[in-house]
C-alpha positions, 0 to 999 in steps of 0.5 A: 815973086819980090824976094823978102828983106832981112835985117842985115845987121841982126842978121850979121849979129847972129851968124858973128854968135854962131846962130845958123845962117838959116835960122839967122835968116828966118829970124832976121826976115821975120823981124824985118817984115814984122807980120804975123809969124815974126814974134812966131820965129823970134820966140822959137829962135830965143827959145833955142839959144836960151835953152842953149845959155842954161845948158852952157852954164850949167855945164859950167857949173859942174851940175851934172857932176853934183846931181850925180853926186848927190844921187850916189848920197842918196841911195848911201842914205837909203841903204844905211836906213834900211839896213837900220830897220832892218837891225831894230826889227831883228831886235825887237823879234829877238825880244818878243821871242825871249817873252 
């Protein structure tokens, strides 16, 4: 069985990114050998680190802080309107019962 080549430097590239060694190798083999599967690997593997890029700056971007932030102003909103209707619907009873 012929052993299957890879694109050393893609290869060297993605292990030096911190990708890996496996999926390195499956990517760079697929990219070298160029048959069906190899837009298959590539995709998944771009994919991934992709995914891993909108984590990453998300991250930096505080944006798990914000969205709790801004869920915690929500449900203030949400109780203060309650609490408002609550208030006008007390009044309007209290006026309805003077009638």
């Amino acid at each position: 069985m012929a052993a299957t080549k890879i694109d050393k430097d893609l290869f060297n590239r993605m292990r030096s990114l911190g990708v890996r060694k496996s999926r390195a190798k499956e990517v760079a083999g697929a990219v070298r050998n160029s048959s069906k599967a190899a837009p298959k690997a590539a995709r998944r593997a771009m994919a991934d680190l992709s995914g891993a890029v909108v984590e990453i700056q998300d991250r930096l971007n505080h944006g798990p802080q914000k969205r709790k932030a801004a869920a915690k102003k929500a449900a203030r909103t949400r109780k203060q309107k309650a609490k408002a209707r609550s208030q006008s619907a007390k009044k309007a009873a209290r006026t309805r019962a003077k009638a």
